[in-house]
N, C-alpha and C positions, 0 to 999 in steps of 0.2 A: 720237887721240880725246881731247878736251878730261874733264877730271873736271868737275861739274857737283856742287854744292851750290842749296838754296834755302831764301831765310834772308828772313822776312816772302811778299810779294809779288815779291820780286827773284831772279833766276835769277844764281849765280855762278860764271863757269866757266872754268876755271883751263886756259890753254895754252901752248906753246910755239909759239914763231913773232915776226913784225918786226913792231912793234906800229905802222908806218907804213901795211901790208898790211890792216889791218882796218878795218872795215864796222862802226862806231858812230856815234853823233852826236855823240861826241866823245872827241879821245883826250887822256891827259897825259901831260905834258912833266915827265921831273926834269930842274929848270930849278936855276940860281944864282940870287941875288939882283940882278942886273943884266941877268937877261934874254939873255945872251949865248950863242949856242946852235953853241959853236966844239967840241962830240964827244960822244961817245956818245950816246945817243936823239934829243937836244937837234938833234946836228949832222944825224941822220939825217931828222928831222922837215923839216928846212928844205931838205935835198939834194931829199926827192922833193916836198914840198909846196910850196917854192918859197921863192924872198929876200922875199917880202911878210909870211912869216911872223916873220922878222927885223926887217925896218921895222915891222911892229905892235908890235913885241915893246920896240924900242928909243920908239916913242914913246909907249908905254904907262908905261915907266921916266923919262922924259923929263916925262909930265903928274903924275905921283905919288912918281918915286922907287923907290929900290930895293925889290923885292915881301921882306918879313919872312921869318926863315925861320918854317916852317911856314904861312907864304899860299900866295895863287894869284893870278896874273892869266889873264886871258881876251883871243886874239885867235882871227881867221880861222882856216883850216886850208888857204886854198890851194890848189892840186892833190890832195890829199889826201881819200879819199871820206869823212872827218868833215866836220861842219859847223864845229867848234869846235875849237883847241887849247887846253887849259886845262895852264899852266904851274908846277905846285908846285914849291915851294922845300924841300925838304927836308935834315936838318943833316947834319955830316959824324960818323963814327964816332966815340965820343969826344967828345964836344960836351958841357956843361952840360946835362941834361935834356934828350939827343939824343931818348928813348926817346917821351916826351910831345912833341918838335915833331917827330917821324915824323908820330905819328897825325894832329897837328894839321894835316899838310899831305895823308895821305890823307883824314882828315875833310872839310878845305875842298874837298878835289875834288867829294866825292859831293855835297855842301852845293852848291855852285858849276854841279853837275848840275840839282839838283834847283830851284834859283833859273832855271837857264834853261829849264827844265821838257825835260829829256830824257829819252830811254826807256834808250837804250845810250851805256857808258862803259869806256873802254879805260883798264885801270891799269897802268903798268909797278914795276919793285921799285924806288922808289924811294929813292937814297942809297946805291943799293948797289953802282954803279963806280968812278970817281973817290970818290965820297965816300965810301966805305970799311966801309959798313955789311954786314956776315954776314947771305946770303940769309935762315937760319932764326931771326934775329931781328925781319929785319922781316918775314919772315912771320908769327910773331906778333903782330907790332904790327898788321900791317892785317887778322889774322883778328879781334884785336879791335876794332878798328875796325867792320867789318863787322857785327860781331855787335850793336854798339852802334848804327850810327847804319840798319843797313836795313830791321830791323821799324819804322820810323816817314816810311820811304821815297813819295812821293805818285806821282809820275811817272815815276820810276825805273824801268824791270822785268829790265834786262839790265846785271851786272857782267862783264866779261872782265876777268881777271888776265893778261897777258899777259909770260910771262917770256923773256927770252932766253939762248937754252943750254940744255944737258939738265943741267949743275950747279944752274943756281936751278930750273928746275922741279922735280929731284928735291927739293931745298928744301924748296918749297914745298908739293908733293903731300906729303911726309911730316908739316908742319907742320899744313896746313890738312885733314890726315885724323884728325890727333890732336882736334884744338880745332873741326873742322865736321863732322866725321863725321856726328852724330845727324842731319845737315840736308841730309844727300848725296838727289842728286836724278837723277833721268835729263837730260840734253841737249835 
């Protein structure tokens, strides 16, 4: 059973589960700066959604360039019952001011929602396989994220945190019960 916070108009609810599996209008990608989506989420995204989401993904890099860390680009989603996958760049552990281009790449997500006017968005822990980032830090970073940018949400009305494993879940249900608690909601 999902934990369920509600923070403005927006329902946020924190699961375990293959964030390939889920029913939003769009999921994201912790993506590299080149778009390459050769393992973890990245690679899982493209096994069940398909190599088209590869080919958007390289000539999306190809028209602009590598996506910054802390951006996003935007392609198709494929086979995949989103409409969109929206791909952030987030830094690795340790990085100059890792802590602020965290947020800055969960920001651009919900930003990046809210521009293409969607109701539901699938977030994974961004940064925190290969790149090396400790589940309960960035769960603080994207509780406040959350906290910051979804009271002023237009189209938005459904967050899924989507973690994988019962390691970041516990995580993050301990993280985001501390810092969302007053805003816990029923499902």
């Amino acid at each position: 059973m999902p934990e369920c916070y509600r923070i403005g108009s927006v329902t946020v609810e924190l699961t375990e589960g293959d964030i390939t599996e889920l029913s939003a209008d769009a999921i994201v990608n912790a993506a590299n700066s080149w778009l390459k989506h050769g393992g973890g989420v990245a690679l899982a995204i493209v096994r069940k959604g398909g190599e088209e989401i590869q080919r958007e993904s390289d000539e999306y890099v190809r028209k602009h360039g590598p996506v910054p860390t802390g951006q996003v680009a935007v392609t198709g989603a494929g086979r995949l019952k989103a409409k969109y996958v929206i791909h952030a760049v987030g830094p690795r552990f340790g990085e100059p001011e890792g802590d602020e281009k965290l947020a800055s790449a969960f920001r651009n997500s919900l930003l990046k929602a809210e521009e293409l006017g969607l109701e539901s968005l699938a977030l994974p822990a961004i940064s925190t396989g290969v790149y090396g980032y400790p589940y309960a830090r960035c769960a603080e970073v994207l509780a406040s994220v959350l906290l910051d940018t979804l009271p002023r949400a237009r189209s938005l009305r459904r967050v899924i945190v989507c973690l994988y494993g019962s390691e970041a879940y516990s995580a993050f249900s301990k993280v985001f019960r501390e810092r969302l608690g007053a805003y816990s909601s029923t499902c």
